[in-house]
C-alpha positions as CSV (number, residue, x, y, z in Angstrom):
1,X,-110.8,16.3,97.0
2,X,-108.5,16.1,93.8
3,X,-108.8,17.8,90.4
4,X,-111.2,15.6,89.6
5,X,-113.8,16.2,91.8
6,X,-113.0,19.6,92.1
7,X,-113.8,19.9,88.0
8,X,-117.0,18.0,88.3
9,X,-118.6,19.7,91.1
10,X,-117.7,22.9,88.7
11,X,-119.6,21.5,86.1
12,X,-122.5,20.7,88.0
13,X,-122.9,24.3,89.3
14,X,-122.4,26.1,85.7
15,X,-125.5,23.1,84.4
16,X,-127.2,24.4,87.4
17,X,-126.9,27.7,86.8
18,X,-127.5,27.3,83.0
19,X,-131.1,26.0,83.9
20,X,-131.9,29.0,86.4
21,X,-130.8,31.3,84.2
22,X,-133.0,30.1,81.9
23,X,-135.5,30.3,83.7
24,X,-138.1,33.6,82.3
25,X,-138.7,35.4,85.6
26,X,-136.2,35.0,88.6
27,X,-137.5,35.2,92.1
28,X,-135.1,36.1,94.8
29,X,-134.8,33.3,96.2
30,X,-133.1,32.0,92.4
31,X,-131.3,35.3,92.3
32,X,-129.8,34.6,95.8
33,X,-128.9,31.0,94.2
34,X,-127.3,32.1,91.2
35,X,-124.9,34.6,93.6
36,X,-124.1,31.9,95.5
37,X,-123.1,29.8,93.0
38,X,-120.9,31.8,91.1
39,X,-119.1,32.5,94.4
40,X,-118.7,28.8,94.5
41,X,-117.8,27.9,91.6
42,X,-114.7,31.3,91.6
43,X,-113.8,29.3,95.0
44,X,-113.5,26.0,93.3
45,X,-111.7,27.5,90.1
46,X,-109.2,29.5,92.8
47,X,-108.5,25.7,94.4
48,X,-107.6,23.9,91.1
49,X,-105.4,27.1,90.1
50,X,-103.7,26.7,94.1
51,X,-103.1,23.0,93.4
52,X,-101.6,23.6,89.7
53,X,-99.0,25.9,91.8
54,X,-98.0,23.8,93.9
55,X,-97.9,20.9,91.6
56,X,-95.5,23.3,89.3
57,X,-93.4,24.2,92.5
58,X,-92.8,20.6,93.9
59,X,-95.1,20.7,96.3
60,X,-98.2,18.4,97.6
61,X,-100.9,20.1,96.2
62,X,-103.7,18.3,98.5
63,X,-102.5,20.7,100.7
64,X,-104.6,23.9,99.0
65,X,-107.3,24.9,100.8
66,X,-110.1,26.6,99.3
67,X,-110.0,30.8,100.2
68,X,-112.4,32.8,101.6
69,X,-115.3,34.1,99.3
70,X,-114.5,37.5,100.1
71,X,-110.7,37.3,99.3
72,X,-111.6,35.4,96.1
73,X,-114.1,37.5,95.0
74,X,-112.0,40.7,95.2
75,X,-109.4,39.3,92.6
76,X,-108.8,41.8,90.3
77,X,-109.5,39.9,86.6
């Protein structure tokens, strides 16, 4: 997958969640979605920022790998 990709499945999640979160009531099942795809989408943002390093550092950056949710969730902001 290359930046590319990687930037336009971001942009489909954030349209996605856009239209749930406009939604007037949220079940659980949309609540459940809407978690899910911000973990996603912090996974995917995590990868381009992984491939930008390597890029700056000479290295190939198809070799990033996307991190756990849990370790890229815990990132301190």
């Amino acid at each position: 997958m290359d930046d590319k990709d990687i930037r336009s499945k971001i942009e489909a999640l954030v349209e996605e969640e856009h239209a749930l979160r406009n939604a007037s009531e949220h079940t659980d099942e949309q609540r459940a979605r809407l978690k899910q795809i911000e973990e996603d989408r912090d996974q995917l943002w995590d990868l381009l920022r992984q491939r930008d390093a390597k890029r700056q550092y000479g290295e190939d950056p198809d070799e990033a790998q996307p991190r756990p949710e849990p370790q890229v969730e815990s990132y301190l902001q």
